[in-house]
C-alpha positions as CSV (number, residue, x, y, z in Angstrom):
1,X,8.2,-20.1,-18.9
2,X,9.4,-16.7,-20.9
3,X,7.7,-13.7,-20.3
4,X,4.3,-13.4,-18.7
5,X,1.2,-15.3,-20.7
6,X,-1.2,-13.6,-22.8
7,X,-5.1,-14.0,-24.4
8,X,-4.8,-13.6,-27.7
9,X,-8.8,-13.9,-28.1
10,X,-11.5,-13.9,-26.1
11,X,-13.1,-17.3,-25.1
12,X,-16.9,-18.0,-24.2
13,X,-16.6,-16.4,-20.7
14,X,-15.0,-13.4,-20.9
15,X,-14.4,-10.6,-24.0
16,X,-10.9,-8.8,-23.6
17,X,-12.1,-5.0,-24.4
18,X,-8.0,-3.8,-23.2
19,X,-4.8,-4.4,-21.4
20,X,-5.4,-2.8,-18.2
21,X,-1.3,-4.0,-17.4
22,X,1.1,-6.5,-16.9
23,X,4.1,-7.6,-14.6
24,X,6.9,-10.6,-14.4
25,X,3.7,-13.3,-13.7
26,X,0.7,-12.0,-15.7
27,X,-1.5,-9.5,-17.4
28,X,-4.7,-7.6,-16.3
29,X,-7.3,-7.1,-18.9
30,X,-10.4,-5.2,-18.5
31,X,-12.7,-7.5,-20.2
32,X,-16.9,-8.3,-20.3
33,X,-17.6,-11.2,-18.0
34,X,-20.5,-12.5,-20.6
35,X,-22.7,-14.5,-18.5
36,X,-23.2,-11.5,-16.1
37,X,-22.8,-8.8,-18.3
38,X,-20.4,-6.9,-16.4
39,X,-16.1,-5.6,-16.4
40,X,-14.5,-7.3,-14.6
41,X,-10.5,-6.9,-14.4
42,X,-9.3,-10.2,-15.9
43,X,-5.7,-11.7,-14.9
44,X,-4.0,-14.1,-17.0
45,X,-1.1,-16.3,-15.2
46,X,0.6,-19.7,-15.6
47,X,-0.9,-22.4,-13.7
48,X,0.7,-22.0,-10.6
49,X,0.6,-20.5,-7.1
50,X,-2.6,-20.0,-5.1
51,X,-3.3,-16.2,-5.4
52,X,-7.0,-16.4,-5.8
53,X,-8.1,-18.5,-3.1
54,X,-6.1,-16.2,-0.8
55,X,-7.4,-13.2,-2.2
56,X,-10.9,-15.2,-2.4
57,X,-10.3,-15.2,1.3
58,X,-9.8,-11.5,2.2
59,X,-13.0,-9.5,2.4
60,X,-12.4,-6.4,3.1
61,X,-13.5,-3.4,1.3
62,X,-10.1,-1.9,0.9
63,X,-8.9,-5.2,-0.7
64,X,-10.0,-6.1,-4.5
65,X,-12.8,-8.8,-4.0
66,X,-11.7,-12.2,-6.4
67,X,-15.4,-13.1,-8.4
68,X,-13.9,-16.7,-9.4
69,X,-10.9,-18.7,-11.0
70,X,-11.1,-20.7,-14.0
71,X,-8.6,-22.6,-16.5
72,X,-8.1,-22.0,-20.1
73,X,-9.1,-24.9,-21.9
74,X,-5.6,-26.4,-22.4
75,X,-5.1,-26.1,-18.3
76,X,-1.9,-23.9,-19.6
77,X,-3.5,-20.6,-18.0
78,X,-5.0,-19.5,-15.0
79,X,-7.6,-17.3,-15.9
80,X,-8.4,-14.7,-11.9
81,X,-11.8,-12.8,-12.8
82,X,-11.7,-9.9,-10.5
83,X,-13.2,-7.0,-9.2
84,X,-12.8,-4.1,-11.7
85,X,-11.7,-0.7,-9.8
86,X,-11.8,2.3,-12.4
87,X,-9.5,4.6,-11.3
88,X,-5.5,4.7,-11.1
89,X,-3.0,3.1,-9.3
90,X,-1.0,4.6,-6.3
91,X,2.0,5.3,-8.3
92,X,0.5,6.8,-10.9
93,X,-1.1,9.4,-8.5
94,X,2.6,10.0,-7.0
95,X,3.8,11.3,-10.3
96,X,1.1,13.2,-11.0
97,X,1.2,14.9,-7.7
98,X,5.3,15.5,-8.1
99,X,4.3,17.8,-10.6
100,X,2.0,19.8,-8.4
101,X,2.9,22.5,-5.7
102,X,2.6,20.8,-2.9
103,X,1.1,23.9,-0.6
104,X,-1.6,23.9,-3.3
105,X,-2.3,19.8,-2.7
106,X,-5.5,19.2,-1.0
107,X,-8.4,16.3,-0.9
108,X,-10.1,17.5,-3.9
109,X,-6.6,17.6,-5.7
110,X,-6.5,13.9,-5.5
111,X,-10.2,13.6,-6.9
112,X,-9.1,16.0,-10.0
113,X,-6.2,13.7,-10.4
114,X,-8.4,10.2,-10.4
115,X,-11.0,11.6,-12.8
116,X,-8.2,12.8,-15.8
117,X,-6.0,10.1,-15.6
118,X,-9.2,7.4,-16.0
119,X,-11.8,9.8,-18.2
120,X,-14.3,9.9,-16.1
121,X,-16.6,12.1,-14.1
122,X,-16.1,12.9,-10.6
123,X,-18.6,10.7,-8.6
124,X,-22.1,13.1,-7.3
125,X,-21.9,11.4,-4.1
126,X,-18.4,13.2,-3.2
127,X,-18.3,15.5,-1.1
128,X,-16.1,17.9,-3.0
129,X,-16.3,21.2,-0.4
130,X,-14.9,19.0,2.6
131,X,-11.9,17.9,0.6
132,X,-10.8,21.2,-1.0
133,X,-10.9,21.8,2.8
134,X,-8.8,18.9,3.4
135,X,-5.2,19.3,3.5
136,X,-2.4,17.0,1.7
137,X,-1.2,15.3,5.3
138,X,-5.0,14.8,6.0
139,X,-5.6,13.4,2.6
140,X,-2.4,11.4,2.9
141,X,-3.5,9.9,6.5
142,X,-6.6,8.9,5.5
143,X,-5.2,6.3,2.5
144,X,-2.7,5.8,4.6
145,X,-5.2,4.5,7.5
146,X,-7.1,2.8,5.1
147,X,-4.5,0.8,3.4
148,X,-3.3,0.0,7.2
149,X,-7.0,-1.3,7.8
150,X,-6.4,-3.8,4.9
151,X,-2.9,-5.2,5.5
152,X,-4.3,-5.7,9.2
153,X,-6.9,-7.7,7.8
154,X,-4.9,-9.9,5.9
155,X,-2.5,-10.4,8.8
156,X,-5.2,-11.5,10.8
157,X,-6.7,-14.1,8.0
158,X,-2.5,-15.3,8.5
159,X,-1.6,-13.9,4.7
160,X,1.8,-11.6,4.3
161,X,1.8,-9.6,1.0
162,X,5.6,-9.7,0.6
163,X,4.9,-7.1,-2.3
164,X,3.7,-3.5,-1.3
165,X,4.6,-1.2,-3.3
166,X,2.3,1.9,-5.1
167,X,1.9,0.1,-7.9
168,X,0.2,-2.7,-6.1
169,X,-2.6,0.0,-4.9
170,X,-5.8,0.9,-6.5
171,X,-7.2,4.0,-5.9
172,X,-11.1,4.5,-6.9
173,X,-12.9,7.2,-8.3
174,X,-14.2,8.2,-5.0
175,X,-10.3,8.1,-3.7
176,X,-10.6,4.8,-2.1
177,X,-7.2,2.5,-1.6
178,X,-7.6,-1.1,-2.4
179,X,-4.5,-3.5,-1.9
180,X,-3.9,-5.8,-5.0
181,X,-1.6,-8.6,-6.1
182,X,-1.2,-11.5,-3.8
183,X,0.7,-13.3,-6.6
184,X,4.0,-13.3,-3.8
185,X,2.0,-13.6,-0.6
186,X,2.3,-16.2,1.7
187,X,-1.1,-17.7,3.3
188,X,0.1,-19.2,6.8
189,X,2.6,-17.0,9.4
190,X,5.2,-19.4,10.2
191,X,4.1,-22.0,7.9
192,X,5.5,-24.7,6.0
193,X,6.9,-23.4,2.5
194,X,6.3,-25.4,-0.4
195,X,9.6,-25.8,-2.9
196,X,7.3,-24.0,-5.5
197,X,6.7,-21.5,-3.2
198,X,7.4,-17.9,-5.0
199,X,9.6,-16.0,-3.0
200,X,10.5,-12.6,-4.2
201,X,9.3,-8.9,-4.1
202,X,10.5,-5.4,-5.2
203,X,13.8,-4.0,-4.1
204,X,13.0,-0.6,-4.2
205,X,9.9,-1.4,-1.0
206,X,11.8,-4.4,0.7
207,X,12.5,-4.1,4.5
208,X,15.9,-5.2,5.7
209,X,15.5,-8.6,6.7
210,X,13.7,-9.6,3.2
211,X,16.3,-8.1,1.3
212,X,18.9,-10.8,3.5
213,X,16.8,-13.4,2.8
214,X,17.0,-13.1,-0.8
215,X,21.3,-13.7,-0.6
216,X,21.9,-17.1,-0.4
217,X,25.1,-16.2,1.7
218,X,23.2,-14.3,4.0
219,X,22.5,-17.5,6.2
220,X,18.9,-15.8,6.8
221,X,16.2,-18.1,6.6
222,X,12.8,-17.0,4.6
223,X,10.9,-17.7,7.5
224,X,12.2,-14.0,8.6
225,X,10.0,-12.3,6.6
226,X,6.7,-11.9,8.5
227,X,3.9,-9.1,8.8
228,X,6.7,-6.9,9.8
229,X,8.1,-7.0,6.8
230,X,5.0,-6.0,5.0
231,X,4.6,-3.1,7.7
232,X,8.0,-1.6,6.6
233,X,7.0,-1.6,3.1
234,X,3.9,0.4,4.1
235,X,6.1,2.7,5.7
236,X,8.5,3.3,3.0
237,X,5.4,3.7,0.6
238,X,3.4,6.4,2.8
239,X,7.0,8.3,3.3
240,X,7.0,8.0,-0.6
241,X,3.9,9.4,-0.9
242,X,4.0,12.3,1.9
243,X,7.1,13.6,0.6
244,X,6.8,12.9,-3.1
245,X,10.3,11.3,-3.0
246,X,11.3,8.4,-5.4
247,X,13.3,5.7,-3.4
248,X,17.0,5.9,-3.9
249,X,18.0,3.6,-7.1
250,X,21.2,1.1,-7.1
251,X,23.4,0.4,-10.0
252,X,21.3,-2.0,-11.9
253,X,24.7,-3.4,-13.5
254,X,25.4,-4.9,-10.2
255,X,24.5,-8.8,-9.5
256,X,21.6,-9.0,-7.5
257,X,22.9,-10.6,-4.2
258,X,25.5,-6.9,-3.9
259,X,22.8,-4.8,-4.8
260,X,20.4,-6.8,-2.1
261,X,22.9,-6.5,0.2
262,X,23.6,-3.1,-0.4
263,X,19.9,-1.6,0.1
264,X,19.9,-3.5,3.3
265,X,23.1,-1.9,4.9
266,X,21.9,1.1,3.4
267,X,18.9,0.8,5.2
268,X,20.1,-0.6,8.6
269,X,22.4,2.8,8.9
270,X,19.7,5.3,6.8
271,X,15.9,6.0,7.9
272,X,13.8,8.4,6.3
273,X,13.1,11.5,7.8
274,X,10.1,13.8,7.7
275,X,12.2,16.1,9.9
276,X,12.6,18.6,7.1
277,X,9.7,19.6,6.5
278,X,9.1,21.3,9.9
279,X,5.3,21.8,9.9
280,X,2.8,21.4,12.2
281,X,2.6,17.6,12.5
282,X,6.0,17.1,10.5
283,X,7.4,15.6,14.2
284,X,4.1,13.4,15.1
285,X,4.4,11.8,11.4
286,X,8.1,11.1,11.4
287,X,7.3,9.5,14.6
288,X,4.7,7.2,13.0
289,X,6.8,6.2,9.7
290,X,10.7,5.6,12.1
291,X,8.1,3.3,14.3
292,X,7.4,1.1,11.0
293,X,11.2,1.7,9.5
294,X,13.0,0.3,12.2
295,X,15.6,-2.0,10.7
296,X,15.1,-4.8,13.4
297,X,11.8,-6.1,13.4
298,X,11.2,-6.4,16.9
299,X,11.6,-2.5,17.1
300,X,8.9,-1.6,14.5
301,X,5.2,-1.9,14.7
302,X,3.7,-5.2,15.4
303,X,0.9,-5.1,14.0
304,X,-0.7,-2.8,10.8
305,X,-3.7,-2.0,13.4
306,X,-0.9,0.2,15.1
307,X,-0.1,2.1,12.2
308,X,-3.9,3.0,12.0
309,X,-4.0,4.6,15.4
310,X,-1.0,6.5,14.7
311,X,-2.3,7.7,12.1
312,X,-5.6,8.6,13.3
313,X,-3.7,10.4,16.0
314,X,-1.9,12.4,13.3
315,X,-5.4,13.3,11.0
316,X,-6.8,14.4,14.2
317,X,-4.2,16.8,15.2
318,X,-4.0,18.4,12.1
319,X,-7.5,18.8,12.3
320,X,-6.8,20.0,15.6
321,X,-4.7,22.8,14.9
322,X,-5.9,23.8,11.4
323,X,-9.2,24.7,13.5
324,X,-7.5,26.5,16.0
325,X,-6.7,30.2,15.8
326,X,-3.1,31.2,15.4
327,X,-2.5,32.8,18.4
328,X,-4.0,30.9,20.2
329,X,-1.1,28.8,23.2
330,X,-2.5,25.8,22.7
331,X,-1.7,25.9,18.9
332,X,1.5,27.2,20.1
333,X,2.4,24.5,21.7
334,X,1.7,22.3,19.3
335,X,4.1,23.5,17.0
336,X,6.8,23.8,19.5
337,X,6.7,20.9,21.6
338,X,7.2,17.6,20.5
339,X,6.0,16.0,23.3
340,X,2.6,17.1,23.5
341,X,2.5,16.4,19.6
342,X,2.9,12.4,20.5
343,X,1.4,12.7,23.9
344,X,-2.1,13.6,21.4
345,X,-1.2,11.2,18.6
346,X,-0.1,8.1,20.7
347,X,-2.0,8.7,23.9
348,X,-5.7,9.8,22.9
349,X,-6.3,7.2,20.1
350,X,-5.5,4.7,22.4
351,X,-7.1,6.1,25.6
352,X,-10.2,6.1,23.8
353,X,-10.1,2.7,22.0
354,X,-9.3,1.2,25.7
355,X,-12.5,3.5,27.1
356,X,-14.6,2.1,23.9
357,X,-13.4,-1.7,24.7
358,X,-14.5,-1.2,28.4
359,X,-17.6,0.1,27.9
C-alpha cells in the first residue's frame, strides 16, 4: 500500500460532492448518503484495522457518531459513513486565532471564526451576547472541558486514542468539540496486541513514554502507552491552544528513532509553562496543564474526568473574579495568592461533586 486510497466515482450508496481531507490511512469526503438523502462525511481506507466499530461504540455527543461501514465492491476499500460536522477543525481555529490580538479574543470571536472559514451563517439558537461576554480563558476552558468529557468517555468504554492532536478535533458551528479519528486507537487497556495492530501517532502531541516506545532500542514495551498517554496529548493541545504557541519542531533530516528520542529528553527536562502570562488565573491553569504534562505517568492525571474538574475550577474562577469589583480584597487575593487560586480550583469542584454523590 502507497499513499492513502481514493474514490474515483461515486457508487450506488453514496455521491462524493468534495474532499473534505486526507491523512497517511485515508480520505474524508463530504458526500450524499443516497438512500437517506443526507451528507454525511465519507472516509475511504484500506481494509484494515477496526476504527468503526470502536467509534460505532462511543456515543457521546462530543465524539463523531459512525452511521455504518461498508466495502467497496472489490473488498479493496473500507468505505466509514460518518457523522458530517460543518464547521472547522481545531487547528484551523488556532491559526486563525494567532492572527488575532489576543486581549480582543472572546466567545463570540471563536463563533466569527467558525462561520468564515465554513461559509455559513452563525446558528439563531447562539447566544451571541453571553459570548462576546465570555473571555478567551473561559472560551478556552469550556472546549477544553468538553474534549476532556469525551476522552473520559472513551477511557471508560477501554479505547485510548493514541492520536490527539488539533487536527483530530472538530469544532461545530455552534463551537462544539467533537474528537475524531480512531484509525490509531487501541480498544482494550492492557490488552492483547494483534501483529497488525497500527501503532503510531504524531510526534509533535506524543507524551514521553509513547515517543520511547516507538525506538526499538528503547527496551519500552507498547503496552506503556495507556490513557495517560492520551491525557498528556490533551495537555500539550489545550497549552497550544491557550497560548497560541506552535510545538517546537526537530530537524526533520534526522532518522526517526534520534528525533523520537530527542522530543522525549526534551520533554522529561522541559514543561510548558503558563507562568508568563501572569493574569488572573495564569497560576490556577498552569497548575491544571503541569498536572497532565508530567513526564512520568504515575505523576499526571489519572483519569481525563480530572482534567474536567480542573478545569471547571478554572472557568469558575474567572467567572469569579471578572464579576467582582476591582478593589474589592477578595479579588485581591485572588490575583496575589496562589494558594487560594488552587484551594477554589481544586477544592470546590470536588467538595461539591462529593456533596452531589452523597446526597
Amino acid at each position: 500500500m502507497s499513499g492513502p486510497p481514493e474514490m474515483t466515482e461515486s457508487d450506488g450508496q453514496f455521491e462524493v460532492i468534495r474532499e473534505l481531507g486526507r491523512g497517511a490511512s485515508g480520505v474524508v469526503y463530504l458526500a450524499r448518503q443516497v438512500t437517506l438523502n443526507r451528507q454525511v462525511a465519507l472516509k475511504v481506507t484500506y481494509n484494515v484495522g477496526t476504527e468503526a466499530k470502536t467509534m460505532a461504540n462511543l456515543e457521546h455527543p462530543n465524539v463523531v457518531q459512525v452511521f455504518s461501514e461498508t466495502l467497496s465492491n472489490d473488498e479493496q476499500l473500507r468505505l466509514i459513513c460518518m457523522q458530517y460536522v460543518a464547521g472547522i477543525t481545531l487547528a484551523d481555529l488556532i491559526q486563525r486565532l494567532k492572527k488575532q490580538k489576543r486581549e480582543m479574543i472572546n466567545g463570540f470571536t471563536v463563533i466569527e471564526i467558525i462561520a468564515e472559514e465554513s461559509n455559513s451563517e452563525i446558528p439563531e439558537d447562539v447566544d451571541v451576547e453571553s459570548l462576546k461576554k465570555q473571555s478567551y480563558v473561559e472560551t478556552v476552558c469550556q472546549l477544553g472541558i468538553r474534549m476532556a468529557m469525551a476522552l473520559e468517555h472513551a477511557h471508560r468504554q477501554a479505547v485510548i486514542h493514541r492520536d490527539i492532536k488539533p487536527a483530530n478535533i472538530l469544532i461545530n458551528r455552534e463551537g462544539q468539540p467533537l474528537l475524531a479519528d480512531f484509525s490509531l486507537s487501541l480498544e482494550s487497556l492492557g490488552g492483547e496486541r494483534s501483529a497488525d495492530d497500527v501503532f503510531g501517532g504524531t510526534l509533535a502531541y506524543m507524551a514521553p513514554e509513547h515517543l520511547d516506545a516507538l525506538r526499538p532500542t528503547s527496551g519500552v514495551e507498547r503496552d506503556v502507552v495507556d490513557e495517560r498517554s492520551d491525557i498528556y496529548s490533551l495537555g500539550l493541545v489545550l497549552y497550544e491552544l491557550l497560548s497560541l504557541d506552535e510545538q517546537p519542531t526537530t530537524d526533520a533530516s534526522l532518522p526517526l528513532v534520534d528525533v523520537c528520542k530527542e522530543l522525549a529528553d526534551r520533554r522529561r527536562t522541559i514543561q510548558p509553562s503558563l507562568k508568563g502570562e501572569q493574569d488572573r488565573i495564569g497560576m490556577a491553569l498552569d497548575w491544571t496543564l503541569r498536572q497532565c504534562l508530567q513526564p512520568e505517568p504515575a505523576a499526571r492525571f489519572q483519569r481525563a474526568g480530572e482534567i474536567v474538574a480542573s478545569l471547571q475550577g478554572c472557568k469558575t474562577l474567572a467567572n469569579i473574579i471578572k464579576r467582582l469589583p476591582t478593589s474589592n480584597r477578595w479579588t485581591r487575593a485572588l490575583e496575589t495568592s496562589t494558594a487560594v487560586s488552587l484551594f477554589l480550583v481544586g477544592f470546590v469542584p470536588n467538595a461539591l461533586a462529593i456533596a452531589i454523590g452523597i446526597a
